[in-house]
N, CA, C and O atoms as a Tripos MOL2 file, in Angstrom:
@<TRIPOS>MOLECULE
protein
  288   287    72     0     0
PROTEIN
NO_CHARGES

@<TRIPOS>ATOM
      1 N           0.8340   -1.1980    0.0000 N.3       1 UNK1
      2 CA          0.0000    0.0000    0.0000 C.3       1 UNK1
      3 C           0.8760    1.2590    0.0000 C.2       1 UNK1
      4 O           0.7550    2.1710   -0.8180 O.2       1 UNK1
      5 N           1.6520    1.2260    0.8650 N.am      2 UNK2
      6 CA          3.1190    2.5370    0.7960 C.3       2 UNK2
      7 C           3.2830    2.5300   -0.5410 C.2       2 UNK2
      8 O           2.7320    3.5540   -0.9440 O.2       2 UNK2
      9 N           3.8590    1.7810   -1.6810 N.am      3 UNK3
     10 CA          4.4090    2.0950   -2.7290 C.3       3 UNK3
     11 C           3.2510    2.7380   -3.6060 C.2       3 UNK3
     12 O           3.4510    3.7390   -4.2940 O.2       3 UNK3
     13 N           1.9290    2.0390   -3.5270 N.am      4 UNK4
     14 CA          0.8640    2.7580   -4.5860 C.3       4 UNK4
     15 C           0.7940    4.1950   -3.8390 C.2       4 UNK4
     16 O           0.3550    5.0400   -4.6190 O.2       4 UNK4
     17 N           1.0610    4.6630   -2.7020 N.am      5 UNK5
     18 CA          0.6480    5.8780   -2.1870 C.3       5 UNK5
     19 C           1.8500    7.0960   -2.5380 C.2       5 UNK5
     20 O           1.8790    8.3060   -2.3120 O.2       5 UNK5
     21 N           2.6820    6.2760   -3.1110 N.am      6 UNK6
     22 CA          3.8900    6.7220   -3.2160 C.3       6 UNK6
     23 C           4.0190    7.3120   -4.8550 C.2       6 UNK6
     24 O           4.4660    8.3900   -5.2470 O.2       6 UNK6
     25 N           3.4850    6.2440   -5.5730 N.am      7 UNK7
     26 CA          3.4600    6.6830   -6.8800 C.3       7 UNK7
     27 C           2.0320    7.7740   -7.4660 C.2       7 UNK7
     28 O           1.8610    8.5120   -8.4360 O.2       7 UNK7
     29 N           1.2190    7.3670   -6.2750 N.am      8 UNK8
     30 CA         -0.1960    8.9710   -6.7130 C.3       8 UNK8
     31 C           0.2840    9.7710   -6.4140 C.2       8 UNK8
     32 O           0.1780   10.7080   -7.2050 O.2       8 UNK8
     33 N           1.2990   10.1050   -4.9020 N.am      9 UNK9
     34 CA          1.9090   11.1550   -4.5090 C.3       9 UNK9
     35 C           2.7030   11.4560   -5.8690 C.2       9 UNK9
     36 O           2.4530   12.5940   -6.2670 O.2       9 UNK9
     37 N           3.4700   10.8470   -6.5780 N.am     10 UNK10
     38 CA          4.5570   11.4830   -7.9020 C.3      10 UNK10
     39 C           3.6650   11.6850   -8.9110 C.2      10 UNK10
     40 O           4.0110   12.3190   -9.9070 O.2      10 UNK10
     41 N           2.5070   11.2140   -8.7920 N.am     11 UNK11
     42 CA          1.7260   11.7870   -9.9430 C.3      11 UNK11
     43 C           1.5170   12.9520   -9.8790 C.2      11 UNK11
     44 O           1.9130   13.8290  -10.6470 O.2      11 UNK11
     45 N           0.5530   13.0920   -8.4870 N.am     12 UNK12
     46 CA          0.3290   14.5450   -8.3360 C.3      12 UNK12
     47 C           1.0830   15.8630   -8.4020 C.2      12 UNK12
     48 O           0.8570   17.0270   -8.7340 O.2      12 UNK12
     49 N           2.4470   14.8660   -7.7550 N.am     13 UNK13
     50 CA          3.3530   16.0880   -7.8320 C.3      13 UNK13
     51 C           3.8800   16.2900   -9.5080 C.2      13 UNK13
     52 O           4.7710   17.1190   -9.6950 O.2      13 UNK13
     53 N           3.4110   15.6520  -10.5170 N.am     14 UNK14
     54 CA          4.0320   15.6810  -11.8220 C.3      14 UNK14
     55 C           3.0270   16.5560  -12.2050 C.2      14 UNK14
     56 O           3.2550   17.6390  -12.7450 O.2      14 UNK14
     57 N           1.3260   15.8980  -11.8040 N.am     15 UNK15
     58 CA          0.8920   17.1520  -12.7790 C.3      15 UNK15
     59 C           0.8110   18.4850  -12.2490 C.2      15 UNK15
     60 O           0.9650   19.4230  -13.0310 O.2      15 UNK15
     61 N           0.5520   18.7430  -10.8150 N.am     16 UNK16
     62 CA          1.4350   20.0930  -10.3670 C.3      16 UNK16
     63 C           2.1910   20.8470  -11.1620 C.2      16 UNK16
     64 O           1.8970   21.9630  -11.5900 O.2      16 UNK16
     65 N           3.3500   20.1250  -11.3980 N.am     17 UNK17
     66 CA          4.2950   20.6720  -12.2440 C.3      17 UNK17
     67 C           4.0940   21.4210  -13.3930 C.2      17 UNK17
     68 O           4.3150   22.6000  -13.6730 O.2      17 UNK17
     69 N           3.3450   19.9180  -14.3570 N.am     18 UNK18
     70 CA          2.6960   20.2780  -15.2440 C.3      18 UNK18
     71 C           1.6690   21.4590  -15.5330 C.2      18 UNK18
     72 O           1.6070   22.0350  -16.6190 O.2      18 UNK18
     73 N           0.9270   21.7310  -14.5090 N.am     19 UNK19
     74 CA          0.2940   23.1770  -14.5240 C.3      19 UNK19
     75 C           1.1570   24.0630  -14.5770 C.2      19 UNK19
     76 O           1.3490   24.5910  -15.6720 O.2      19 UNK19
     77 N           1.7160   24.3730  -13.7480 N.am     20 UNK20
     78 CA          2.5240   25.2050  -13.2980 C.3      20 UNK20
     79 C           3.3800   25.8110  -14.7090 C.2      20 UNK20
     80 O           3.4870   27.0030  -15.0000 O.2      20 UNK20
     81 N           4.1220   24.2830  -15.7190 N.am     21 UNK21
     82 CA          4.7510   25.0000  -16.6320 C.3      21 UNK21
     83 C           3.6270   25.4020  -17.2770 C.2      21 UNK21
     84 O           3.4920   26.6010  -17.5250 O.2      21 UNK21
     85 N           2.6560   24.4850  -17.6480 N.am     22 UNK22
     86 CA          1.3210   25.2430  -18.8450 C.3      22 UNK22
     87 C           1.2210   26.4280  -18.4710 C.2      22 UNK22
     88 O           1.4280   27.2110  -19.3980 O.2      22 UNK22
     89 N           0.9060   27.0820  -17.1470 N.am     23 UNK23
     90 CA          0.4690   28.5930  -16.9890 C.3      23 UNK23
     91 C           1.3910   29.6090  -17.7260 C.2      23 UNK23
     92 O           1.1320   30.5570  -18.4670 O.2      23 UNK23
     93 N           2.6520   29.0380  -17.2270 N.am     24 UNK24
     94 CA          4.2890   30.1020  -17.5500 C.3      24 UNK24
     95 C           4.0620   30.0370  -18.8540 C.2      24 UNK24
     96 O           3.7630   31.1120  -19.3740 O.2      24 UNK24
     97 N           4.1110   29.1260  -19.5280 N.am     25 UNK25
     98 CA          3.9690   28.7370  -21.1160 C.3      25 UNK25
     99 C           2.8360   29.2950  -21.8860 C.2      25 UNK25
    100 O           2.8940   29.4210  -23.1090 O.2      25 UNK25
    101 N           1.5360   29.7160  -20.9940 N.am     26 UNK26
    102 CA          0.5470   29.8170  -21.9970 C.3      26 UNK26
    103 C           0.5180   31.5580  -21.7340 C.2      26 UNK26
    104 O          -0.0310   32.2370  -22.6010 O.2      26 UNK26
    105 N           1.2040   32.3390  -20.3590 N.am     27 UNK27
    106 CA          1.1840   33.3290  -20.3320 C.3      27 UNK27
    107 C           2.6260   34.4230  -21.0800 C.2      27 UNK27
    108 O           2.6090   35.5700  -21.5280 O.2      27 UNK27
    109 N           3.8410   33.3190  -20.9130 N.am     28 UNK28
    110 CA          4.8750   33.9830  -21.2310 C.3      28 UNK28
    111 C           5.2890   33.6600  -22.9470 C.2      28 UNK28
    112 O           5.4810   34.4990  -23.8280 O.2      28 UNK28
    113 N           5.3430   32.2190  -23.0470 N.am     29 UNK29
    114 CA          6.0360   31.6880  -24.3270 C.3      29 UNK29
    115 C           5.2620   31.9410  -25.3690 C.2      29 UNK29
    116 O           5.8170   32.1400  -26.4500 O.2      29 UNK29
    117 N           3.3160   32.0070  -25.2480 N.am     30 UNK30
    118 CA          3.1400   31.7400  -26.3280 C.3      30 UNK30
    119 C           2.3920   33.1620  -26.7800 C.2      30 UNK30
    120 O           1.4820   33.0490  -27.6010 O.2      30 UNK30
    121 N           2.5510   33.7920  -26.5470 N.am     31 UNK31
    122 CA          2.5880   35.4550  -26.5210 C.3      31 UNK31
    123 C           3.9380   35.8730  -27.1040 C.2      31 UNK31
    124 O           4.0880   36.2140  -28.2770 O.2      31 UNK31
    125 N           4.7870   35.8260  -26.3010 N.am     32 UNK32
    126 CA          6.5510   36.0740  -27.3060 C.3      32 UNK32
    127 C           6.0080   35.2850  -29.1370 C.2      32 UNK32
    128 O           6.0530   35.5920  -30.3290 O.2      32 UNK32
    129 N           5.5620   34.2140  -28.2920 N.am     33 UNK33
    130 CA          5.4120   33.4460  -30.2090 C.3      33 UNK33
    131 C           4.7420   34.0850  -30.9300 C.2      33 UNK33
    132 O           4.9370   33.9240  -32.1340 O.2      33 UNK33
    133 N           4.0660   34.7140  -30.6470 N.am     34 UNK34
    134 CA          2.5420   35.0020  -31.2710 C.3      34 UNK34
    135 C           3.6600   36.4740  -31.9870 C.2      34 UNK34
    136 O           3.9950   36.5680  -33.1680 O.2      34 UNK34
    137 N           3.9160   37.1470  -31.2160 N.am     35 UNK35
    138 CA          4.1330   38.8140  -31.6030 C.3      35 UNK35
    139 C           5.7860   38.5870  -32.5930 C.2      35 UNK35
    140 O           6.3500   39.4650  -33.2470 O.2      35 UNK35
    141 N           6.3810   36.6780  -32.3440 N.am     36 UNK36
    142 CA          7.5030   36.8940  -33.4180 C.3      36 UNK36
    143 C           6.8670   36.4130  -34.9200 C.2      36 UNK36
    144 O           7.3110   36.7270  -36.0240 O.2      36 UNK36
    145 N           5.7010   35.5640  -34.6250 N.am     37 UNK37
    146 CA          5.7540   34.8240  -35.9740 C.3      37 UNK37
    147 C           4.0840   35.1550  -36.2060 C.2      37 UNK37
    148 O           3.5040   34.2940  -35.5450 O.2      37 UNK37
    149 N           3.4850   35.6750  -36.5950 N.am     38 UNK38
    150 CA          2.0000   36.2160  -36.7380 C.3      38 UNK38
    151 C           1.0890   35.2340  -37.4370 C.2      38 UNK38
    152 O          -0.1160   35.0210  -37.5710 O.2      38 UNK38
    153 N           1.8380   34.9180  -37.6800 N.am     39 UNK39
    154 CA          0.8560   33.6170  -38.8210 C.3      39 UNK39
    155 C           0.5510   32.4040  -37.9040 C.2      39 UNK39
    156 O          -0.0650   31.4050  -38.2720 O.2      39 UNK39
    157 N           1.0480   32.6090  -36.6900 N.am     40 UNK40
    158 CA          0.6830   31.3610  -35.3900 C.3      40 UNK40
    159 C          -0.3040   31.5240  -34.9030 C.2      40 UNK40
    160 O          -0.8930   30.6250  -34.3020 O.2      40 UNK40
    161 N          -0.8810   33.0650  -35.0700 N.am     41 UNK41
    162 CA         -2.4940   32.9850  -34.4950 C.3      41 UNK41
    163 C          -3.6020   32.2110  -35.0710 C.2      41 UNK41
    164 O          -4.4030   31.5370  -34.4230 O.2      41 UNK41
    165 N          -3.5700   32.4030  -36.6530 N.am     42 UNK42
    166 CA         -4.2350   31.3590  -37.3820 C.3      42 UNK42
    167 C          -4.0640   29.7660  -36.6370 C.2      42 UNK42
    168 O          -5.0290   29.0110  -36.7570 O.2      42 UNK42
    169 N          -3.3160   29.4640  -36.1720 N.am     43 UNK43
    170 CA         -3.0730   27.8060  -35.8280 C.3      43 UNK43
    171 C          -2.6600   27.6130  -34.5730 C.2      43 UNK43
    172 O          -1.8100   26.8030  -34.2020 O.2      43 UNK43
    173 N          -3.4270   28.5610  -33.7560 N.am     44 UNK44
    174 CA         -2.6530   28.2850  -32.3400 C.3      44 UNK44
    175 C          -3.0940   26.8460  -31.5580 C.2      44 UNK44
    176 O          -2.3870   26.2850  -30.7210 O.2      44 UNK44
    177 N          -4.0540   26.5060  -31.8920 N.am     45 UNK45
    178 CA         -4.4740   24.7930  -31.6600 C.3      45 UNK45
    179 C          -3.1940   24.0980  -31.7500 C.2      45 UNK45
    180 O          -2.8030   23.4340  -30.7900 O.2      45 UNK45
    181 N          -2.4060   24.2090  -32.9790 N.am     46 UNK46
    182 CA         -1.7880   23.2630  -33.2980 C.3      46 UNK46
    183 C          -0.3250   23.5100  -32.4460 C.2      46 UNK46
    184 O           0.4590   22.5820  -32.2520 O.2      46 UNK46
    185 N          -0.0950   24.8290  -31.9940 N.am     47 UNK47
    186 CA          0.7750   25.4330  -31.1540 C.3      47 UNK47
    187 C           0.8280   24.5910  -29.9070 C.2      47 UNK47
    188 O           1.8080   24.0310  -29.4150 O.2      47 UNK47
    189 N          -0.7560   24.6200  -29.3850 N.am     48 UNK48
    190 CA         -1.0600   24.0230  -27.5210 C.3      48 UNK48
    191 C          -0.9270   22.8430  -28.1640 C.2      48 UNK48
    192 O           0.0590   22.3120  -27.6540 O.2      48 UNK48
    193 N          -1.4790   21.9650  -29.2050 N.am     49 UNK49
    194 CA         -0.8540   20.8290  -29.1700 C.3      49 UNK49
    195 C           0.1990   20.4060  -29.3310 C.2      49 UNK49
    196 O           0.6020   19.6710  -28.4290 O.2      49 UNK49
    197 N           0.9300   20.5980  -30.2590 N.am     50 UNK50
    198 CA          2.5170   20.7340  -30.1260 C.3      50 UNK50
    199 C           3.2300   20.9030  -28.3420 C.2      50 UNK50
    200 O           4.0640   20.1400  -27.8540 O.2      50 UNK50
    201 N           2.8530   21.6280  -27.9300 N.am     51 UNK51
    202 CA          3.1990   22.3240  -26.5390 C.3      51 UNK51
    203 C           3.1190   21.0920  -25.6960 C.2      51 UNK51
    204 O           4.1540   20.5790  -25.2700 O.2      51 UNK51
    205 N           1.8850   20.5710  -25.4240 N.am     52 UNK52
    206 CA          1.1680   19.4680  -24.7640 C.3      52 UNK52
    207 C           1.7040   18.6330  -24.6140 C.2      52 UNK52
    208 O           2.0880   18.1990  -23.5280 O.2      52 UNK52
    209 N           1.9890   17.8850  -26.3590 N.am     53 UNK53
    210 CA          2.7960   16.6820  -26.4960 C.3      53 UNK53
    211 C           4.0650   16.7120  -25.4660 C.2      53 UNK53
    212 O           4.2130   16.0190  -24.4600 O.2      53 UNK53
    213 N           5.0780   17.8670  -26.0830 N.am     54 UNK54
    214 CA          6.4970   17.6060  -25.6430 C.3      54 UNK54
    215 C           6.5330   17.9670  -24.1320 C.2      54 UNK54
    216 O           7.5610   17.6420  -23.5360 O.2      54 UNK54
    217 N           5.3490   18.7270  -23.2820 N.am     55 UNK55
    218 CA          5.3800   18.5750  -22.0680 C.3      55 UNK55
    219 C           5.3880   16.9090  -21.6120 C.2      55 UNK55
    220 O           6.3080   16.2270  -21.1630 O.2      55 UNK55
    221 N           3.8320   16.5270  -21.9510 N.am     56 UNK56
    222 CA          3.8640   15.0850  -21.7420 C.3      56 UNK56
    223 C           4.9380   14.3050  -21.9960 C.2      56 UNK56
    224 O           5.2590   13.5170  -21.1060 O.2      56 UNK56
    225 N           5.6210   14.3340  -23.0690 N.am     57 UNK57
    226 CA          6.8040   13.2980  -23.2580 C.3      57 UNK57
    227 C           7.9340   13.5840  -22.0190 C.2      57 UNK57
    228 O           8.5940   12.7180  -21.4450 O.2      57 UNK57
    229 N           7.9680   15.0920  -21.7670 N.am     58 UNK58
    230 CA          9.1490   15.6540  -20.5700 C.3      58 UNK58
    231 C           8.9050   14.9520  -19.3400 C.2      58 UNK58
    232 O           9.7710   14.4930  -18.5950 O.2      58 UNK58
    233 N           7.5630   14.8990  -19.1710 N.am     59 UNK59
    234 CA          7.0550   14.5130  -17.6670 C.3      59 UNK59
    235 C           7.2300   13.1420  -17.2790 C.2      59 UNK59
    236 O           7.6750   12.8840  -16.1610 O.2      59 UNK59
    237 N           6.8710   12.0870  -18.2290 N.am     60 UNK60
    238 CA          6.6970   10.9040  -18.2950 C.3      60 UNK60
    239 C           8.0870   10.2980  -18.3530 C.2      60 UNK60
    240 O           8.3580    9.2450  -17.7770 O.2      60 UNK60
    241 N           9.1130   11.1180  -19.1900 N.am     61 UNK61
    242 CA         10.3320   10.8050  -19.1080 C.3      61 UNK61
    243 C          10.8040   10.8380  -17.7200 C.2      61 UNK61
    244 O          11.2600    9.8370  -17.1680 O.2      61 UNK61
    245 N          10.7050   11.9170  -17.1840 N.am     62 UNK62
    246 CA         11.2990   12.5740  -15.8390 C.3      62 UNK62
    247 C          10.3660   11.4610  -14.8250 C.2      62 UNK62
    248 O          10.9470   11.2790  -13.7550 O.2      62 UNK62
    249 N           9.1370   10.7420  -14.9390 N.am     63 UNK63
    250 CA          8.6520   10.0900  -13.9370 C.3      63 UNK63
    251 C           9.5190    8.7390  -14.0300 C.2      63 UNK63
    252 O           9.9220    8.0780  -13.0730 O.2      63 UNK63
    253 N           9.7270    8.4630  -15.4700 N.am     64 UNK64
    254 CA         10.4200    6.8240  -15.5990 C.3      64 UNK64
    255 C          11.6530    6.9710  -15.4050 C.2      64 UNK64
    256 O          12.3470    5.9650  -15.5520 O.2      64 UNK64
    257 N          12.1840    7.9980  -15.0940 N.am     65 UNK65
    258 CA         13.5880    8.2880  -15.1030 C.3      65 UNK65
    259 C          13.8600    8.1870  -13.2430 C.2      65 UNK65
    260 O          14.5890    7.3000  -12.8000 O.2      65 UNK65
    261 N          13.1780    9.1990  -12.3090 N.am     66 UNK66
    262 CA         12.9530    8.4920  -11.2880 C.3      66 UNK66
    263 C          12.5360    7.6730  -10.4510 C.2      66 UNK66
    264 O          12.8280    7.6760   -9.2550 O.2      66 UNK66
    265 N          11.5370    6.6040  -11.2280 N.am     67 UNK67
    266 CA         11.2610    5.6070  -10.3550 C.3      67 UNK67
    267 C          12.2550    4.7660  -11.0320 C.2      67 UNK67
    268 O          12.7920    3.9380  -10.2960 O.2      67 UNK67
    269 N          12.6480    4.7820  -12.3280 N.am     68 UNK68
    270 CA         13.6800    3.4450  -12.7990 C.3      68 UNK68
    271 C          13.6800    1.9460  -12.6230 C.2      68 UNK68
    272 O          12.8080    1.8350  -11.7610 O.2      68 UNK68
    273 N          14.0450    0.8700  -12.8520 N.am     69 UNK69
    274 CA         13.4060   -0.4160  -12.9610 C.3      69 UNK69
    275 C          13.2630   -0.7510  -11.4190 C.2      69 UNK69
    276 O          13.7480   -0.2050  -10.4290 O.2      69 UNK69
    277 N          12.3730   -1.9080  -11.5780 N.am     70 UNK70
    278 CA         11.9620   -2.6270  -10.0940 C.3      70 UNK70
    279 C          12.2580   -4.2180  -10.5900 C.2      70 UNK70
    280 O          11.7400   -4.9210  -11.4580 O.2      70 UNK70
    281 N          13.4240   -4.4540   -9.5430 N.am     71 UNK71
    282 CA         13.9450   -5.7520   -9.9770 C.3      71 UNK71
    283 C          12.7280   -6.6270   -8.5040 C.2      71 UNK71
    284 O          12.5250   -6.1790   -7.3750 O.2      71 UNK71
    285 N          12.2170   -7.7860   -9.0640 N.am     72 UNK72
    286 CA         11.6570   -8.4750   -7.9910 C.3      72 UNK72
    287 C          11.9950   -9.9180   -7.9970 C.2      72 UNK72
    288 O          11.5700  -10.6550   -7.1080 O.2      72 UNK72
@<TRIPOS>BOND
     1     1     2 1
     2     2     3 1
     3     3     4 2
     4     3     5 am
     5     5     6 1
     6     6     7 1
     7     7     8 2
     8     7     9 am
     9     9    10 1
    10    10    11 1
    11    11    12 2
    12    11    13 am
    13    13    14 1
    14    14    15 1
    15    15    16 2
    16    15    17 am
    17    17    18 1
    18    18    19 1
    19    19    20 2
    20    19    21 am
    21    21    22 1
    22    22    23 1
    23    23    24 2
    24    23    25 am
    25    25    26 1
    26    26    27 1
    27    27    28 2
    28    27    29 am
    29    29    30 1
    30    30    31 1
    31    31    32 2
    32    31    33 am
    33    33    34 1
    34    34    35 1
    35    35    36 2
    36    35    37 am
    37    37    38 1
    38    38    39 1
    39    39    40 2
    40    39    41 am
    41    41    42 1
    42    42    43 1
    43    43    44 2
    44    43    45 am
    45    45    46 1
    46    46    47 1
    47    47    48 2
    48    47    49 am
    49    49    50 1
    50    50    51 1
    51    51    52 2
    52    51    53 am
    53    53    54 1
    54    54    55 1
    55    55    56 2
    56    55    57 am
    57    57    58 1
    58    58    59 1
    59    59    60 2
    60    59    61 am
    61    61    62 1
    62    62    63 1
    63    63    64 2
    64    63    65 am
    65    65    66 1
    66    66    67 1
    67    67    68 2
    68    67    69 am
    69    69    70 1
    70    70    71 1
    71    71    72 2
    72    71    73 am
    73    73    74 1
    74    74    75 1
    75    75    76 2
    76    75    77 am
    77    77    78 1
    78    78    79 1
    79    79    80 2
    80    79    81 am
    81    81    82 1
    82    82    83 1
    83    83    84 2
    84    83    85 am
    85    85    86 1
    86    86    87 1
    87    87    88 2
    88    87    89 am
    89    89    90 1
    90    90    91 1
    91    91    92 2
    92    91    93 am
    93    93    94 1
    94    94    95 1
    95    95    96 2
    96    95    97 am
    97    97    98 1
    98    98    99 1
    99    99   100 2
   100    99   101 am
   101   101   102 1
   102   102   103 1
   103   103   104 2
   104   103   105 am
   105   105   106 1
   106   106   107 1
   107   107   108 2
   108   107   109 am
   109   109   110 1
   110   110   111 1
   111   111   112 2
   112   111   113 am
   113   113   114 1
   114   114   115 1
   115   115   116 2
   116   115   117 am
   117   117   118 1
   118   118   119 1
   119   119   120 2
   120   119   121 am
   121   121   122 1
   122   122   123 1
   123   123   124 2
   124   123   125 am
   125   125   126 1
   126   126   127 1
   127   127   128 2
   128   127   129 am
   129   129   130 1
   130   130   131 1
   131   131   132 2
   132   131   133 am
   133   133   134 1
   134   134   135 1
   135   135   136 2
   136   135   137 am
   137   137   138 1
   138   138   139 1
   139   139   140 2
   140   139   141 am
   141   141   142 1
   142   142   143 1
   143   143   144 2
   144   143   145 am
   145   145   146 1
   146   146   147 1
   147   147   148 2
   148   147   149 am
   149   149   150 1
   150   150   151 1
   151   151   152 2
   152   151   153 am
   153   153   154 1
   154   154   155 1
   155   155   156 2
   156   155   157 am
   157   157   158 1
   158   158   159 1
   159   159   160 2
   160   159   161 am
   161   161   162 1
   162   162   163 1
   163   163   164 2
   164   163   165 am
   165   165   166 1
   166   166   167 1
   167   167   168 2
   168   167   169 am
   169   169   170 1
   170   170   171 1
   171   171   172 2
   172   171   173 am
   173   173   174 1
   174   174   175 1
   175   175   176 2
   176   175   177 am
   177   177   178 1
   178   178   179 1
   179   179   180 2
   180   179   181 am
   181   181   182 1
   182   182   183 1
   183   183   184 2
   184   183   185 am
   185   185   186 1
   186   186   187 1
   187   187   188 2
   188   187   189 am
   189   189   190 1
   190   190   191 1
   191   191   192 2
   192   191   193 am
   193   193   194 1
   194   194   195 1
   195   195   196 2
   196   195   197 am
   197   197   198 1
   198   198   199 1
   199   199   200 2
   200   199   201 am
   201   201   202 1
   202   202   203 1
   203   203   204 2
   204   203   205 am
   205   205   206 1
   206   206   207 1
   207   207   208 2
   208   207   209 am
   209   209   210 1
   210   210   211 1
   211   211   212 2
   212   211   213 am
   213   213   214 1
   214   214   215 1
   215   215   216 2
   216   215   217 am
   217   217   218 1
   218   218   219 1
   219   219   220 2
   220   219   221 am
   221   221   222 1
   222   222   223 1
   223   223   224 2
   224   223   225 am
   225   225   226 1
   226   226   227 1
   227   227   228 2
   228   227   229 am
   229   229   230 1
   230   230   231 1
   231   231   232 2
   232   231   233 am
   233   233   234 1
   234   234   235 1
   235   235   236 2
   236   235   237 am
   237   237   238 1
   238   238   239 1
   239   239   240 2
   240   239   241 am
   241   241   242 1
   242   242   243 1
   243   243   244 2
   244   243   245 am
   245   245   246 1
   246   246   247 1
   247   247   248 2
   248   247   249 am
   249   249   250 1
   250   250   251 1
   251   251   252 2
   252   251   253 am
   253   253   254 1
   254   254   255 1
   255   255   256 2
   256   255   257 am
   257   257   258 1
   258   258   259 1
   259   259   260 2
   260   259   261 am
   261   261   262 1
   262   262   263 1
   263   263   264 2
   264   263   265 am
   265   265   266 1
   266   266   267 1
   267   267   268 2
   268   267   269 am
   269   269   270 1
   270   270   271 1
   271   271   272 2
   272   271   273 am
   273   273   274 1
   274   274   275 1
   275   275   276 2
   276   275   277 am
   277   277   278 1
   278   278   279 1
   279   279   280 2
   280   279   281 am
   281   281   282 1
   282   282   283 1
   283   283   284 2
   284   283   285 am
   285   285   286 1
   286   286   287 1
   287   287   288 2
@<TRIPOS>SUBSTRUCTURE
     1 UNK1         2 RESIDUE 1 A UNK
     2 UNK2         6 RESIDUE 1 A UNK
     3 UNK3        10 RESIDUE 1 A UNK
     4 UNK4        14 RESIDUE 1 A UNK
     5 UNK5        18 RESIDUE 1 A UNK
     6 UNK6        22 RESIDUE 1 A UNK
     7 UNK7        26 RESIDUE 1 A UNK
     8 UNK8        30 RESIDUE 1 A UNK
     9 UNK9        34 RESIDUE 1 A UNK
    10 UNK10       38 RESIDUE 1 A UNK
    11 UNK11       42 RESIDUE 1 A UNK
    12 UNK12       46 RESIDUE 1 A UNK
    13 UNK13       50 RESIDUE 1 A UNK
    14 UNK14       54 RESIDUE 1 A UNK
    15 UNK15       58 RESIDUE 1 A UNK
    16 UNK16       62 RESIDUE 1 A UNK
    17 UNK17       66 RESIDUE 1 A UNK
    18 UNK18       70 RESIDUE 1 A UNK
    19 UNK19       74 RESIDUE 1 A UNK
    20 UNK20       78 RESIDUE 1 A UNK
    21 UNK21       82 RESIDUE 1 A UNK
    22 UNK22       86 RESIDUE 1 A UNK
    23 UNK23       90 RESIDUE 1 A UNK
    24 UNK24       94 RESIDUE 1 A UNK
    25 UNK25       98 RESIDUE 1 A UNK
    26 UNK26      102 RESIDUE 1 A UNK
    27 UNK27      106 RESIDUE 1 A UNK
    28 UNK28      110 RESIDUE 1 A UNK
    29 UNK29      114 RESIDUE 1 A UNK
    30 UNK30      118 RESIDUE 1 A UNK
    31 UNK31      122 RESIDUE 1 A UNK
    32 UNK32      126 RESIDUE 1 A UNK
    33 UNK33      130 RESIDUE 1 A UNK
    34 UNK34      134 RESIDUE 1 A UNK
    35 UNK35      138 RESIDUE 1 A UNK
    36 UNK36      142 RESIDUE 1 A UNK
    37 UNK37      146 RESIDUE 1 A UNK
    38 UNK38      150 RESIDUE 1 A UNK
    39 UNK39      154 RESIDUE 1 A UNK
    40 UNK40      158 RESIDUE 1 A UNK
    41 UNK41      162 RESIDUE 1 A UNK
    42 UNK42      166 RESIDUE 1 A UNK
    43 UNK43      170 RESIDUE 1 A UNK
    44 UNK44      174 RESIDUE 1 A UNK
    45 UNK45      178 RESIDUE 1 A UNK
    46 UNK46      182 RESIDUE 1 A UNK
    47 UNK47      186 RESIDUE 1 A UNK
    48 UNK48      190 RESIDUE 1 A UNK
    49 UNK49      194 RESIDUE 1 A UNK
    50 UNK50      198 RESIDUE 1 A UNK
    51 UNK51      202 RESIDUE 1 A UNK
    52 UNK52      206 RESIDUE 1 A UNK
    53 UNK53      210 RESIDUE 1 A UNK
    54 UNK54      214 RESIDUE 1 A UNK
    55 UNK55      218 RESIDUE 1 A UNK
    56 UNK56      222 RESIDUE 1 A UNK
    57 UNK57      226 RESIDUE 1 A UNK
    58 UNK58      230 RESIDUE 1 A UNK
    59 UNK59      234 RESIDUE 1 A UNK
    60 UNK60      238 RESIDUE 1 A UNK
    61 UNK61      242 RESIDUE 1 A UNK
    62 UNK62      246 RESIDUE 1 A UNK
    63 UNK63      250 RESIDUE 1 A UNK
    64 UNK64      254 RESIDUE 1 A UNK
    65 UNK65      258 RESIDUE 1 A UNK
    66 UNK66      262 RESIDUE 1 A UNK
    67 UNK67      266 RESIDUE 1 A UNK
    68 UNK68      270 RESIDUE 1 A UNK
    69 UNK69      274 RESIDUE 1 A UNK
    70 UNK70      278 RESIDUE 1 A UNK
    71 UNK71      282 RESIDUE 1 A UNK
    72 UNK72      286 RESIDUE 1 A UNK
């Protein structure tokens, strides 16, 4: 029971995270984007998805990276 309580606790604390960068990202980065490349407003969907993905891949990396294998 410790270890499952252990891994909701790293969830939570991942998607925490995960907010946390989305906010910075959706208030700081994608505003800079917007005012360098203008033609991103037309497709900003494809921007947050783009965005989304490579968060998710960061997070999931960074979760398998610290729990790392379980030899039994």
């Amino acid at each position: 029971m410790g270890e499952r309580l252990k891994v909701f606790g790293l969830v939570a604390l991942l998607g925490f995270m995960a907010g946390i960068i989305a906010q910075l990202t959706a208030d700081y980065v994608i505003p800079a984007l917007l005012q360098v490349l203008p033609a991103l407003v037309q497709i900003r969907f494809l921007v947050s998805g783009f965005a989304g993905a490579c968060l998710t891949l960061v997070l999931i990396s960074v979760w398998a990276y610290i729990t790392g294998p379980t030899d039994r």
